[in-house]
SERO-4910 file (N, C-alpha, C, O; in steps of 0.05 Angstrom, whole numbers):
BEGIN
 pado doro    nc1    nc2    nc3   cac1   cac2   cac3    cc1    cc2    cc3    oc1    oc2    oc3
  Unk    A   -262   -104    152   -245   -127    161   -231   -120    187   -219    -98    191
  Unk    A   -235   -146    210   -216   -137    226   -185   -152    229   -183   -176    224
  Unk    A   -165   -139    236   -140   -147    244   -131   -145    269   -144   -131    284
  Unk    A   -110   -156    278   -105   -158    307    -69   -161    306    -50   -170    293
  Unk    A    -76   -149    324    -33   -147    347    -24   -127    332    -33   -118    311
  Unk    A      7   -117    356     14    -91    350     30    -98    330     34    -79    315
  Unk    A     44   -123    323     62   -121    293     50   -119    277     63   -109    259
  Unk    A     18   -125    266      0   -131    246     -2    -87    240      5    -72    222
  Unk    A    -13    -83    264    -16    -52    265      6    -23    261      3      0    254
  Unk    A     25    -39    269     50    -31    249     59    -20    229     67      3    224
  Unk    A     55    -47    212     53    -52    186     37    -54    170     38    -66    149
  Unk    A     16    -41    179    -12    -38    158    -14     -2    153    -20     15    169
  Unk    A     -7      0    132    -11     27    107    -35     46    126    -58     38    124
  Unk    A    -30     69    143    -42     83    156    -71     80    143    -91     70    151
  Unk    A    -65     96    114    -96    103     97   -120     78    100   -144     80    104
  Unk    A   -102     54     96   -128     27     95   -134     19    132   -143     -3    139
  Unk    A   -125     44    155   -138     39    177   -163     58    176   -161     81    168
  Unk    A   -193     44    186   -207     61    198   -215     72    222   -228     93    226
  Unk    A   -197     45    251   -198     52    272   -202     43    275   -220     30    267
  Unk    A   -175     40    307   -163     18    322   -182     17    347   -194     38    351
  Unk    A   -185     -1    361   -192    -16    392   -171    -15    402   -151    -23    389
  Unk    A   -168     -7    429   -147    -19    449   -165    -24    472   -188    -15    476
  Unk    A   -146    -42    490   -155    -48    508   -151    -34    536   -129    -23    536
  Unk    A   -164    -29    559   -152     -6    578   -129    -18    596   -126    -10    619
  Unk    A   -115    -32    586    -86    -42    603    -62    -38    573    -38    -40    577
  Unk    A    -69    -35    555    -61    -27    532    -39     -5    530    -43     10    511
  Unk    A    -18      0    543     -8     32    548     31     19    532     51     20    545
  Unk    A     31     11    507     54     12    493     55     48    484     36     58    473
  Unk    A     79     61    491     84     75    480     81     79    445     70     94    429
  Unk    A     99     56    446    108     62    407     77     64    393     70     81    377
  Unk    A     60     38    403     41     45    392     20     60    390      7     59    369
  Unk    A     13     85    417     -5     99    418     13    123    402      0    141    392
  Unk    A     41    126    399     55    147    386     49    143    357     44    162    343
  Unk    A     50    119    348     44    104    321     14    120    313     12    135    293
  Unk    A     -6    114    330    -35    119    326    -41    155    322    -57    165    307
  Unk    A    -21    171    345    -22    196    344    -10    214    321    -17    236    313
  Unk    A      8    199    313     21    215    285     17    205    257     26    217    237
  Unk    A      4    185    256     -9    181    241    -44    189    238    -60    178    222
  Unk    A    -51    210    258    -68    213    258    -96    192    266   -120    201    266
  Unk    A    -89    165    271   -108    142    266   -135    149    293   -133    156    317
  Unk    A   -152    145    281   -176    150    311   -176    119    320   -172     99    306
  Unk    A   -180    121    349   -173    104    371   -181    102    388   -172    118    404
  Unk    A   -203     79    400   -218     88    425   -202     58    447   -186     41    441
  Unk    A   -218     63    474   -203     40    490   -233     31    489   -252     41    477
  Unk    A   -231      3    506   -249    -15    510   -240    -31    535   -219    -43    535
  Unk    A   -256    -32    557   -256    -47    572   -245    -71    571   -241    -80    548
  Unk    A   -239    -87    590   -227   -113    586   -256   -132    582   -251   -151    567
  Unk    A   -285   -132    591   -301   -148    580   -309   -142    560   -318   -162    550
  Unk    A   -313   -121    544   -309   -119    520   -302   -129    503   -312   -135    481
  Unk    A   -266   -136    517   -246   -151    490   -253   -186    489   -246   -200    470
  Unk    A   -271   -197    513   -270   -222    521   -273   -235    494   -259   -256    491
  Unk    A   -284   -229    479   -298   -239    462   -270   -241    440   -273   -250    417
  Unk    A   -253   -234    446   -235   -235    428   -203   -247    434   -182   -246    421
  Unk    A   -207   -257    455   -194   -269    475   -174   -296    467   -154   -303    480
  Unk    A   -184   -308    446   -177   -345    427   -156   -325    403   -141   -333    386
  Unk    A   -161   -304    409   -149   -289    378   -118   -276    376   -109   -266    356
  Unk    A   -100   -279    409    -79   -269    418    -77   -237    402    -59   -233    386
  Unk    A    -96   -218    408   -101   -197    403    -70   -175    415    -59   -157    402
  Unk    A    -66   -182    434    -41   -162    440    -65   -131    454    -55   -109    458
  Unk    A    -90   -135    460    -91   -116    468   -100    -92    445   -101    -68    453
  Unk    A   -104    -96    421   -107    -89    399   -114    -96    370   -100   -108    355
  Unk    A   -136    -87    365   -156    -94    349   -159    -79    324   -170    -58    330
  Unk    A   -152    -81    291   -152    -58    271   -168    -62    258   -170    -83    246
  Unk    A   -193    -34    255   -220    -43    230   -208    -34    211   -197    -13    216
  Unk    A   -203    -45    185   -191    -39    168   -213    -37    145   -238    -41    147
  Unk    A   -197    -30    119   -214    -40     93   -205    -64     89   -184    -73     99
  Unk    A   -219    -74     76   -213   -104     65   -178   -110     47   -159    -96     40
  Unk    A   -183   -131     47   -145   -135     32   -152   -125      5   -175   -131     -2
  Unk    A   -138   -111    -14   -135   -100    -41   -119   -126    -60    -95   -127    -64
  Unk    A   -139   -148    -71   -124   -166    -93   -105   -143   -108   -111   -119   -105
  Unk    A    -84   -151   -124    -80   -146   -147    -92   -160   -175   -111   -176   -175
  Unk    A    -78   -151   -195    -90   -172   -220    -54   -186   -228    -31   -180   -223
  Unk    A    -69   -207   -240    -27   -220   -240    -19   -201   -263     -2   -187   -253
  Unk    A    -22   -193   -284    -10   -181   -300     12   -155   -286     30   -143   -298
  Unk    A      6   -153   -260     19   -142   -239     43   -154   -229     63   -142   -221
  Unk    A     39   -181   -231     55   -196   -222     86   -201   -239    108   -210   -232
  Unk    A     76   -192   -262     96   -212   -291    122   -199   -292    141   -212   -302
  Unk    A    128   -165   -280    151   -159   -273    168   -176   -250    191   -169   -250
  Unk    A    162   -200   -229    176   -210   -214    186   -231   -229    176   -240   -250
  Unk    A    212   -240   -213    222   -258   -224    211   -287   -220    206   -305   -237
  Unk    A    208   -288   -188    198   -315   -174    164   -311   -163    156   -289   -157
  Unk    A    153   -325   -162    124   -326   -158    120   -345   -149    135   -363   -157
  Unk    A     95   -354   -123     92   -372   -119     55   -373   -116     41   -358   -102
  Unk    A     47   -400   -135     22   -408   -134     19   -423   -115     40   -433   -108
  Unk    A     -5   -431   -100    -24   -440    -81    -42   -453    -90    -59   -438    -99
  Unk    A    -48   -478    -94    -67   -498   -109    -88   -497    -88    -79   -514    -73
  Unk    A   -106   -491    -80   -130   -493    -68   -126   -500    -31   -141   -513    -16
  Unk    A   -105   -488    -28   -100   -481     -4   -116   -475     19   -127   -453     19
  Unk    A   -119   -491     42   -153   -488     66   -143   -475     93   -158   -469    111
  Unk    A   -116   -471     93   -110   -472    120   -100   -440    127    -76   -438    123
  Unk    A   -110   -422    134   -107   -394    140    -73   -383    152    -58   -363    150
  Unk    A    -73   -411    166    -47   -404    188    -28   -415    168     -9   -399    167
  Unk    A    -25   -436    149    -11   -442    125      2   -419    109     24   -410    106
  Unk    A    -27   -414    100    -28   -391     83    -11   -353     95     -1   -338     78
  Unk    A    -11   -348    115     -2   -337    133     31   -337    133     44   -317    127
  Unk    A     39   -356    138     65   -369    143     79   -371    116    103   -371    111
  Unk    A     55   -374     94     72   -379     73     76   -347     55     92   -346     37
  Unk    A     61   -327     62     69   -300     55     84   -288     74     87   -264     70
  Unk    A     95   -297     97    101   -293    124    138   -300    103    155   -281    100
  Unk    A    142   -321     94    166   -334     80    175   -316     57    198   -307     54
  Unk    A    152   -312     42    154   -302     19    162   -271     21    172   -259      3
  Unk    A    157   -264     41    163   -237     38    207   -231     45    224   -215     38
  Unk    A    205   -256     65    229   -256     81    246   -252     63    263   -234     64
  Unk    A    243   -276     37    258   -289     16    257   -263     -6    273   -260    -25
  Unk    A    240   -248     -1    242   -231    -14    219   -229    -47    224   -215    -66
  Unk    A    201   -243    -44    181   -257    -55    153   -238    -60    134   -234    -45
  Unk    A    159   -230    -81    135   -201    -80    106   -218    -95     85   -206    -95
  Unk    A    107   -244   -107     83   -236   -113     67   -272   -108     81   -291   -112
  Unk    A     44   -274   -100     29   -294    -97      5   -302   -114    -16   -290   -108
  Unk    A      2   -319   -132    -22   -328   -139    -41   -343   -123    -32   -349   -101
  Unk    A    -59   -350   -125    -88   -364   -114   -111   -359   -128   -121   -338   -138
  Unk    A   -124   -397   -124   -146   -381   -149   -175   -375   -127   -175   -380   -102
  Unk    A   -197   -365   -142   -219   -355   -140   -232   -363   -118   -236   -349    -98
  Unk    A   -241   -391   -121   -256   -406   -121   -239   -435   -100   -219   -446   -108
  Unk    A   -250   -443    -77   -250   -460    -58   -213   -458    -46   -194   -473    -44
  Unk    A   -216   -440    -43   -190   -436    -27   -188   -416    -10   -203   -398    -16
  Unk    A   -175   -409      9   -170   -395     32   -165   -361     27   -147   -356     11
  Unk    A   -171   -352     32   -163   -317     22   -161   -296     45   -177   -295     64
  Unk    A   -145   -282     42   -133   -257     61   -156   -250     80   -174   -234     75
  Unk    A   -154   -264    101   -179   -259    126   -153   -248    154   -129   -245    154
  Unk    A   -175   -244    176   -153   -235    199   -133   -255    211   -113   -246    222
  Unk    A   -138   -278    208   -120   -305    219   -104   -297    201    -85   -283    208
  Unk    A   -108   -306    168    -80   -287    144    -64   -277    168    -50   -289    185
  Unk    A    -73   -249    164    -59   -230    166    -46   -232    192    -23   -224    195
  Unk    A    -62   -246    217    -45   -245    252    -19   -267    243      5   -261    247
  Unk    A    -27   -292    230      9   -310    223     16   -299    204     27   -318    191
  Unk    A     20   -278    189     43   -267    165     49   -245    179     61   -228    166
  Unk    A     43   -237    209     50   -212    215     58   -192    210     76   -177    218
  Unk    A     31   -189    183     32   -159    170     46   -162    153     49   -140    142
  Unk    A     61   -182    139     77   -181    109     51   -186     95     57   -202     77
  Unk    A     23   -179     92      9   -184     75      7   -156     66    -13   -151     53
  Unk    A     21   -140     69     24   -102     69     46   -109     51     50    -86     43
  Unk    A     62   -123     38     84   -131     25     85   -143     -3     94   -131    -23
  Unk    A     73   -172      0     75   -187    -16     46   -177    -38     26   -168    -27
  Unk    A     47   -178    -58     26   -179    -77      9   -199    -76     22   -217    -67
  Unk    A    -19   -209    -82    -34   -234    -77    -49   -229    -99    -62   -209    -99
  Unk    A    -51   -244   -118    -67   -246   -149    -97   -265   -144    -93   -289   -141
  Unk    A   -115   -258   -143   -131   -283   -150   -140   -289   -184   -150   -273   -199
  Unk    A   -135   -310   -189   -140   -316   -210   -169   -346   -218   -175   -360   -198
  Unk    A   -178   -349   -235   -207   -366   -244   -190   -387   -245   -189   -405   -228
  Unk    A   -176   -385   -264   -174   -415   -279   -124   -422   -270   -105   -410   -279
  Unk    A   -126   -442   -255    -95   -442   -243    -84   -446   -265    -68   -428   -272
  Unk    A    -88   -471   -286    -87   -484   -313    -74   -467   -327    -51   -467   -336
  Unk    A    -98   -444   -328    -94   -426   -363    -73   -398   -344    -66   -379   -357
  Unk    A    -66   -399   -316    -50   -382   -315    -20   -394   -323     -5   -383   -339
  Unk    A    -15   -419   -310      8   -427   -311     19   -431   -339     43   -434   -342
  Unk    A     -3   -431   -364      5   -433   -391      7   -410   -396     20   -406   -417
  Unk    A     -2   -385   -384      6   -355   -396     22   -352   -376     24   -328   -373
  Unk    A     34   -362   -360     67   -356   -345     89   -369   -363    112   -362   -363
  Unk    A     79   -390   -378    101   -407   -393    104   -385   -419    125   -379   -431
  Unk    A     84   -378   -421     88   -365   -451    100   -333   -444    103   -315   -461
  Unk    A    106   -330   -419    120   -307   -413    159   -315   -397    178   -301   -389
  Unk    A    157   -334   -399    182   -352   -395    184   -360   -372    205   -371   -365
  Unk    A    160   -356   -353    176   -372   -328    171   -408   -333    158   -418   -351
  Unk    A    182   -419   -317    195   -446   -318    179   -448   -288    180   -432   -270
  Unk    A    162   -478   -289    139   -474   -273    145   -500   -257    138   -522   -265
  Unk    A    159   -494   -229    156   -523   -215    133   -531   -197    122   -516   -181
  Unk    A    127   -551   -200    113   -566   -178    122   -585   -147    142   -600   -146
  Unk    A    103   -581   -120    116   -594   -105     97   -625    -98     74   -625    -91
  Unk    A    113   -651   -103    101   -675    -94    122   -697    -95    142   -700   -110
  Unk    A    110   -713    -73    128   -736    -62    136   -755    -90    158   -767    -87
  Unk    A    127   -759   -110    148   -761   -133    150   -746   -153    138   -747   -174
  Unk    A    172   -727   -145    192   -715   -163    215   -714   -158    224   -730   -142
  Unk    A    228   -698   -167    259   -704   -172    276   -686   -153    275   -661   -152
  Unk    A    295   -705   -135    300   -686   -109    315   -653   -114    331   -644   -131
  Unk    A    302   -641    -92    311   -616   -102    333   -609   -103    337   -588   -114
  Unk    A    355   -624    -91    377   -614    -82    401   -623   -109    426   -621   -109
  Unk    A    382   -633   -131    407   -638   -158    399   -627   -179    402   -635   -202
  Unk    A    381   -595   -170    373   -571   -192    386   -555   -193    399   -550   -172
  Unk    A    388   -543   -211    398   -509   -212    367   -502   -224    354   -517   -238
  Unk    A    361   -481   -216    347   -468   -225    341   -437   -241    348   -416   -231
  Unk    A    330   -438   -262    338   -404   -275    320   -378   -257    304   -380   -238
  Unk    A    330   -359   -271    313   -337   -256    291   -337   -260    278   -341   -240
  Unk    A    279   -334   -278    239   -333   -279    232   -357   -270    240   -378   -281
  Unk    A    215   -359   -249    211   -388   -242    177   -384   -226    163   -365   -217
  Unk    A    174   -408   -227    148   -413   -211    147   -431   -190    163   -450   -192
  Unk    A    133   -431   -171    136   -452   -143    110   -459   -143     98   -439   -135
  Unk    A     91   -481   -148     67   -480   -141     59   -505   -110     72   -526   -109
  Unk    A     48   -501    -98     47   -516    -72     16   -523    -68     -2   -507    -73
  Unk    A     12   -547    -58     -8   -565    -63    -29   -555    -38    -25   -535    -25
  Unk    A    -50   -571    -36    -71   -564    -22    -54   -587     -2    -35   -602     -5
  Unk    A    -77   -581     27    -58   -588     43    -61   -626     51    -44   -640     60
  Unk    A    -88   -632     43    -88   -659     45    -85   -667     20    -72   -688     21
  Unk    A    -91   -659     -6    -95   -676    -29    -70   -666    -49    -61   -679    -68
  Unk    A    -61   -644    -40    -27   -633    -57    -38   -625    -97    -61   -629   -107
  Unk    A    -29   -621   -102    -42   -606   -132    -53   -635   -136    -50   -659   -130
  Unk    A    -72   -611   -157    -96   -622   -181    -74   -640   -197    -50   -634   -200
  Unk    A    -87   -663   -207    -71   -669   -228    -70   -655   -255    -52   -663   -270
  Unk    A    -83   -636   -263    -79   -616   -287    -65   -603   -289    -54   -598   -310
  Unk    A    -60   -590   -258    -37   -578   -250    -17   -592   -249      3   -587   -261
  Unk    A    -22   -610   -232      8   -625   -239     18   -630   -267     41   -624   -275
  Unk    A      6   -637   -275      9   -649   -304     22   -617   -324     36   -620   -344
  Unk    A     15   -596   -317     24   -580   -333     47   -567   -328     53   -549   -343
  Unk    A     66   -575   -304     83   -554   -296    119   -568   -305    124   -592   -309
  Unk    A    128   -559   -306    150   -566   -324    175   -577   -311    199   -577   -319
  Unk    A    162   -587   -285    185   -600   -275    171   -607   -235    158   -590   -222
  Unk    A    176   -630   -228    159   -637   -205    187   -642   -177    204   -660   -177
  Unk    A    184   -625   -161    195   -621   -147    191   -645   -121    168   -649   -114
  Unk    A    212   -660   -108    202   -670    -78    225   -661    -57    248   -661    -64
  Unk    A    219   -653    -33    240   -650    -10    249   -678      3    232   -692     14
  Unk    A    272   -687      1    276   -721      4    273   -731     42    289   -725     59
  Unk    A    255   -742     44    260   -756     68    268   -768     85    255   -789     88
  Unk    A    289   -764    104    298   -792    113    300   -806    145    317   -814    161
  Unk    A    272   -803    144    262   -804    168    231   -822    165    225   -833    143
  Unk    A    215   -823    186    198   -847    179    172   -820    175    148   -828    175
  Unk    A    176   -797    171    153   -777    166    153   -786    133    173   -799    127
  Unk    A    140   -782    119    137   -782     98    124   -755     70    125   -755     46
  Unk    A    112   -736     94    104   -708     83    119   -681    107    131   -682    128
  Unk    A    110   -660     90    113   -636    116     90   -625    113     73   -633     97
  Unk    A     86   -603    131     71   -581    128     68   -566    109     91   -558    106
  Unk    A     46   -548     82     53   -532     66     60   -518     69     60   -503     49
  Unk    A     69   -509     85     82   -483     96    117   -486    101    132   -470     91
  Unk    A    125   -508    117    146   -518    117    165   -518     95    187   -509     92
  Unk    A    142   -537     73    158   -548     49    159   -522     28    177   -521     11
  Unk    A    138   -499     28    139   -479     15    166   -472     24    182   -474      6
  Unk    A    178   -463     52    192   -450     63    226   -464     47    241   -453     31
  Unk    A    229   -485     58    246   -497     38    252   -504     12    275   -512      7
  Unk    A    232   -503    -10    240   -500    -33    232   -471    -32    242   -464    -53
  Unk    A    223   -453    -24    234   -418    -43    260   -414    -28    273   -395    -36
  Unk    A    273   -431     -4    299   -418     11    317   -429    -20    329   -415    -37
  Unk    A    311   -460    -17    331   -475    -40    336   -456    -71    356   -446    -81
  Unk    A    306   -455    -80    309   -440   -101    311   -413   -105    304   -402   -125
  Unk    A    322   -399    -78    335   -372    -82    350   -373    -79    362   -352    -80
  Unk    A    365   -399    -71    406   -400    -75    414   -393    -42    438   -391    -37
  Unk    A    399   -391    -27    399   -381      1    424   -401     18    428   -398     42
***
Protein backbone atom coordinates (compact mmCIF):
# COMPACT_ATOMS: atom_id res chain seq x y z
CA UNK A 1 0.00 0.00 0.00
CA UNK A 2 1.00 3.39 -0.72
CA UNK A 3 0.66 6.53 1.58
CA UNK A 4 1.55 10.05 1.08
CA UNK A 5 2.71 13.57 3.03
CA UNK A 6 5.06 14.20 5.74
CA UNK A 7 2.22 14.16 8.58
CA UNK A 8 0.90 10.72 7.24
CA UNK A 9 4.90 9.60 7.50
CA UNK A 10 5.19 10.79 10.84
CA UNK A 11 2.76 8.98 12.26
CA UNK A 12 2.94 5.73 10.70
CA UNK A 13 4.59 2.91 13.22
CA UNK A 14 8.33 2.74 11.70
CA UNK A 15 8.03 -1.37 11.51
CA UNK A 16 4.77 -1.20 8.97
CA UNK A 17 7.29 1.22 6.65
CA UNK A 18 8.98 -0.57 3.81
CA UNK A 19 10.30 2.51 2.04
CA UNK A 20 9.86 5.91 1.52
CA UNK A 21 10.12 8.04 -2.02
CA UNK A 22 11.15 11.54 -1.87
CA UNK A 23 11.30 13.86 -4.21
CA UNK A 24 14.76 15.72 -5.22
CA UNK A 25 13.53 19.25 -3.92
CA UNK A 26 12.44 17.27 -0.85
CA UNK A 27 15.24 18.55 1.84
CA UNK A 28 12.80 18.88 5.34
CA UNK A 29 15.15 18.29 7.96
CA UNK A 30 12.80 16.67 10.56
CA UNK A 31 11.93 14.33 8.03
CA UNK A 32 15.09 12.90 6.54
CA UNK A 33 16.20 12.89 10.50
CA UNK A 34 12.83 10.96 11.07
CA UNK A 35 13.89 8.38 8.13
CA UNK A 36 17.68 8.19 9.49
CA UNK A 37 16.96 7.15 13.05
CA UNK A 38 14.53 5.17 12.43
CA UNK A 39 16.57 3.41 10.26
CA UNK A 40 13.79 3.63 7.26
CA UNK A 41 15.45 2.96 3.55
CA UNK A 42 14.82 5.90 1.31
CA UNK A 43 15.55 6.69 -2.13
CA UNK A 44 14.93 10.26 -4.10
CA UNK A 45 13.15 10.42 -7.35
CA UNK A 46 13.21 12.93 -9.78
CA UNK A 47 10.54 15.43 -10.19
CA UNK A 48 9.14 13.47 -13.52
CA UNK A 49 9.05 10.58 -11.74
CA UNK A 50 6.68 12.04 -9.09
CA UNK A 51 4.37 13.53 -12.06
CA UNK A 52 2.34 10.85 -11.86
CA UNK A 53 1.49 11.54 -8.46
CA UNK A 54 0.93 15.04 -8.72
CA UNK A 55 -3.59 15.13 -8.11
CA UNK A 56 -2.40 13.34 -4.73
CA UNK A 57 -0.84 16.63 -2.73
CA UNK A 58 2.07 14.21 -1.95
CA UNK A 59 4.27 16.85 0.01
CA UNK A 60 7.14 15.52 -1.88
CA UNK A 61 6.75 12.14 -0.19
CA UNK A 62 5.56 8.91 -0.88
CA UNK A 63 5.26 5.70 1.93
CA UNK A 64 5.23 1.85 0.63
CA UNK A 65 3.80 0.51 3.46
CA UNK A 66 2.10 -2.84 4.53
CA UNK A 67 -1.38 -2.77 4.21
CA UNK A 68 -3.77 -1.29 7.13
CA UNK A 69 -4.01 -4.16 10.07
CA UNK A 70 -8.17 -4.56 10.72
CA UNK A 71 -8.69 -5.44 14.21
CA UNK A 72 -11.51 -7.91 15.28
CA UNK A 73 -14.36 -5.87 17.42
CA UNK A 74 -14.11 -8.12 20.34
CA UNK A 75 -11.08 -5.67 20.52
CA UNK A 76 -13.17 -3.06 20.56
CA UNK A 77 -15.66 -3.96 23.68
CA UNK A 78 -13.11 -2.47 26.22
CA UNK A 79 -14.05 1.22 24.79
CA UNK A 80 -16.56 3.09 26.00
CA UNK A 81 -17.81 5.04 22.75
CA UNK A 82 -17.66 3.48 19.29
CA UNK A 83 -18.62 4.62 16.22
CA UNK A 84 -20.30 2.46 13.27
CA UNK A 85 -20.27 3.44 9.52
CA UNK A 86 -23.32 2.06 7.61
CA UNK A 87 -21.90 1.46 4.14
CA UNK A 88 -19.98 4.48 3.85
CA UNK A 89 -18.45 5.41 -0.15
CA UNK A 90 -16.62 8.40 0.35
CA UNK A 91 -12.74 7.93 1.33
CA UNK A 92 -12.30 11.66 2.21
CA UNK A 93 -15.60 11.17 4.59
CA UNK A 94 -14.24 8.33 5.90
CA UNK A 95 -10.81 10.04 6.52
CA UNK A 96 -12.20 13.02 8.35
CA UNK A 97 -14.35 10.91 10.30
CA UNK A 98 -11.30 8.87 11.99
CA UNK A 99 -9.47 12.24 11.56
CA UNK A 100 -12.54 13.34 14.54
CA UNK A 101 -12.51 10.29 16.22
CA UNK A 102 -9.27 10.21 17.21
CA UNK A 103 -9.32 14.07 18.31
CA UNK A 104 -12.41 13.23 20.59
CA UNK A 105 -10.51 10.70 21.75
CA UNK A 106 -12.41 7.80 19.97
CA UNK A 107 -10.35 4.53 19.85
CA UNK A 108 -12.47 2.33 18.06
CA UNK A 109 -14.45 2.16 14.54
CA UNK A 110 -16.75 -0.35 13.06
CA UNK A 111 -17.49 -0.97 9.22
CA UNK A 112 -18.85 -3.73 7.56
CA UNK A 113 -17.20 -6.12 4.98
CA UNK A 114 -18.89 -5.77 2.16
CA UNK A 115 -19.79 -2.48 -0.20
CA UNK A 116 -18.22 0.11 1.73
CA UNK A 117 -15.11 2.14 1.65
CA UNK A 118 -11.95 0.78 3.55
CA UNK A 119 -8.50 2.09 4.73
CA UNK A 120 -6.85 2.97 1.20
CA UNK A 121 -4.22 5.98 0.72
CA UNK A 122 -6.91 8.88 0.24
CA UNK A 123 -8.08 7.17 4.10
CA UNK A 124 -5.11 7.67 5.36
CA UNK A 125 -3.77 11.42 3.37
CA UNK A 126 -7.55 13.11 5.08
CA UNK A 127 -7.14 11.44 8.69
CA UNK A 128 -3.56 12.52 8.58
CA UNK A 129 -2.25 9.53 9.98
CA UNK A 130 -4.82 9.11 12.93
CA UNK A 131 -5.51 5.83 11.16
CA UNK A 132 -2.09 4.71 13.32
CA UNK A 133 -4.59 5.54 16.30
CA UNK A 134 -8.00 4.71 16.09
CA UNK A 135 -8.91 0.89 15.89
CA UNK A 136 -11.07 -0.07 12.63
CA UNK A 137 -13.20 -3.47 13.02
CA UNK A 138 -14.62 -4.90 9.89
CA UNK A 139 -17.43 -6.76 10.56
CA UNK A 140 -20.18 -9.24 7.99
CA UNK A 141 -23.29 -8.69 9.32
CA UNK A 142 -23.92 -4.46 11.00
CA UNK A 143 -27.43 -6.04 12.42
CA UNK A 144 -26.07 -8.94 14.45
CA UNK A 145 -23.16 -6.61 15.67
CA UNK A 146 -25.25 -3.92 17.00
CA UNK A 147 -27.39 -6.76 18.92
CA UNK A 148 -24.10 -8.18 20.42
CA UNK A 149 -23.14 -4.43 21.47
CA UNK A 150 -26.63 -4.24 23.16
CA UNK A 151 -26.12 -7.40 24.93
CA UNK A 152 -22.79 -6.01 26.16
CA UNK A 153 -24.60 -2.68 27.28
CA UNK A 154 -23.87 -0.14 24.97
CA UNK A 155 -26.94 1.98 24.13
CA UNK A 156 -26.90 2.28 20.31
CA UNK A 157 -27.75 5.68 18.59
CA UNK A 158 -28.63 6.36 15.21
CA UNK A 159 -28.15 9.47 12.91
CA UNK A 160 -31.39 10.72 10.66
CA UNK A 161 -33.43 13.72 9.78
CA UNK A 162 -36.26 12.23 12.00
CA UNK A 163 -35.11 11.79 15.31
CA UNK A 164 -35.08 13.36 18.34
CA UNK A 165 -33.00 16.59 18.59
CA UNK A 166 -29.77 16.06 20.05
CA UNK A 167 -29.48 18.78 22.10
CA UNK A 168 -32.44 17.43 24.88
CA UNK A 169 -30.14 14.08 25.59
CA UNK A 170 -27.99 13.13 28.17
CA UNK A 171 -26.27 10.39 27.22
CA UNK A 172 -24.64 7.31 29.31
CA UNK A 173 -21.15 6.12 29.00
CA UNK A 174 -21.22 2.89 26.82
CA UNK A 175 -22.66 4.22 23.80
CA UNK A 176 -22.79 3.76 20.09
CA UNK A 177 -22.88 6.45 17.13
CA UNK A 178 -23.79 4.80 13.96
CA UNK A 179 -23.71 7.21 10.72
CA UNK A 180 -25.41 6.65 7.50
CA UNK A 181 -24.18 6.09 4.03
CA UNK A 182 -23.74 9.18 2.38
CA UNK A 183 -26.73 9.49 -0.07
CA UNK A 184 -29.19 6.91 1.31
CA UNK A 185 -28.18 7.35 5.46
CA UNK A 186 -28.72 3.80 7.27
CA UNK A 187 -30.35 0.60 6.19
CA UNK A 188 -33.65 0.50 7.59
CA UNK A 189 -32.67 -2.67 9.75
CA UNK A 190 -30.27 -0.69 11.03
CA UNK A 191 -32.26 1.86 11.71
CA UNK A 192 -34.86 0.00 13.04
CA UNK A 193 -32.54 -1.73 15.58
CA UNK A 194 -30.77 1.03 17.35
CA UNK A 195 -32.21 2.34 20.50
CA UNK A 196 -32.66 5.73 19.95
CA UNK A 197 -32.56 7.99 16.45
CA UNK A 198 -30.62 10.90 16.61
CA UNK A 199 -31.16 14.37 14.24
CA UNK A 200 -28.83 17.66 14.28
CA UNK A 201 -31.75 20.40 14.08
CA UNK A 202 -31.73 22.75 11.18
CA UNK A 203 -32.42 26.12 10.83
CA UNK A 204 -31.51 27.19 7.78
CA UNK A 205 -32.89 26.25 4.26
CA UNK A 206 -29.93 23.23 4.07
CA UNK A 207 -31.71 20.42 5.15
CA UNK A 208 -28.70 17.63 5.53
CA UNK A 209 -24.77 17.93 6.29
CA UNK A 210 -21.94 16.11 5.29
CA UNK A 211 -21.17 12.58 7.08
CA UNK A 212 -18.39 13.72 8.27
CA UNK A 213 -19.71 17.06 9.59
CA UNK A 214 -22.66 15.52 11.31
CA UNK A 215 -20.36 12.60 12.68
CA UNK A 216 -18.16 15.44 13.97
CA UNK A 217 -20.99 17.02 15.93
CA UNK A 218 -22.78 14.40 17.47
CA UNK A 219 -19.40 12.51 18.93
CA UNK A 220 -18.36 16.46 20.05
CA UNK A 221 -22.17 16.57 21.66
CA UNK A 222 -22.00 13.16 23.01
CA UNK A 223 -18.66 13.51 24.69
CA UNK A 224 -19.98 16.47 26.77
CA UNK A 225 -17.35 18.59 24.84
Amino acid sequence: MQSFGKNVLLSTEPKKIKKVLLSSNQNDSKIIDYLKKNNIHYERLNSQAFLKYNNLNHQGVIIIRDDYDYCQLDELLTEDFLVILDHLEDPHNFGAIIRTCEAAGIKGIIIPKDRSVTVNETVMKTSVGTTEYVKIAKVTNLVDTIKKLQKENYFIYGSAMNGQDFNTLSFPTKKVLVIGNEGKGMSSLVQKNCDEILKIPMKGKVNSLNASVSAALLIYKMEGY
